[in-house]
C-alpha positions in Angstrom: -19.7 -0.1 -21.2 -20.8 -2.9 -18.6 -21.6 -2.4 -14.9 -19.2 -4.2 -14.0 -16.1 -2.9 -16.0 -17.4 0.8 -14.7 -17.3 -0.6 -11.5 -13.6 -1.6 -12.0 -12.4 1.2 -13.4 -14.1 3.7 -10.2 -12.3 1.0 -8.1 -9.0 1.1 -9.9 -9.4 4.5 -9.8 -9.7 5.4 -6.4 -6.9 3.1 -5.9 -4.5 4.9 -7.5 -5.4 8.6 -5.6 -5.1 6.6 -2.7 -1.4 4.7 -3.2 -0.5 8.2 -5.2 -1.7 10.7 -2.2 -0.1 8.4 0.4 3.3 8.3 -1.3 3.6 11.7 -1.9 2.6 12.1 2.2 5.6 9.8 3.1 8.0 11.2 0.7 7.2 14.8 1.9 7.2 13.8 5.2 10.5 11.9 5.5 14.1 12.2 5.0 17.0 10.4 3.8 18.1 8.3 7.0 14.8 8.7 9.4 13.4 6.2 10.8 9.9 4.9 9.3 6.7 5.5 11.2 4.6 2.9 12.7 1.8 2.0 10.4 -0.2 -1.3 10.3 -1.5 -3.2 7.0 -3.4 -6.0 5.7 -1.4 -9.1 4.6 -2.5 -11.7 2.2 -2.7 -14.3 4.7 -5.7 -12.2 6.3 -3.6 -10.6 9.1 -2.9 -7.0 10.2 0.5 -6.5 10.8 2.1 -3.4 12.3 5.9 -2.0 11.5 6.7 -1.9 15.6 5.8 -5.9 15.6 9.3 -6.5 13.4 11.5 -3.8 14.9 14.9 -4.3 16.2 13.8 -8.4 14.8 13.7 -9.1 11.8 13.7 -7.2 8.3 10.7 -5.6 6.6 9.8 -5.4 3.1 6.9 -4.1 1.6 6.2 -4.8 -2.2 3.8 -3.4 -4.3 2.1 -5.2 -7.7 0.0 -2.3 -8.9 -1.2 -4.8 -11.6 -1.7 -7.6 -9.3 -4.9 -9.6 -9.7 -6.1 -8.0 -12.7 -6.1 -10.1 -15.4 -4.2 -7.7 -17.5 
């Protein structure tokens, strides 16, 4: 196996504990009908963005392409 595809797969790995242990925090932590904690991310355009910037403005999505940028 080549450095680089061990590299990827330690990288794709840690990405998934991470995505899986921070949904299973938010779904434990929240009920039907509460309101969503502030939390900030990083966009693709190269800014942070934080959920209190939109509220009471404009709607928020947040989508997730666990396959995005891949190649497979």
């Amino acid at each position: 196996m080549s450095v680089s595809l061990t590299k990827a797969i330690r990288v794709l790995a840690m990405m998934v504990v991470f995505a899986l242990s921070f949904t299973t925090q938010i779904a434990s932590a929240l009920e039907v009908g509460d309101q969503a904690p502030d939390f900030s991310l990083h966009a693709s355009d190269g800014n942070t963005y934080t959920l209190s910037q939109f509220k009471g403005k404009e709607p928020v999505v947040i989508a997730f392409f666990p396959k995005a940028f891949t190649g497979g």
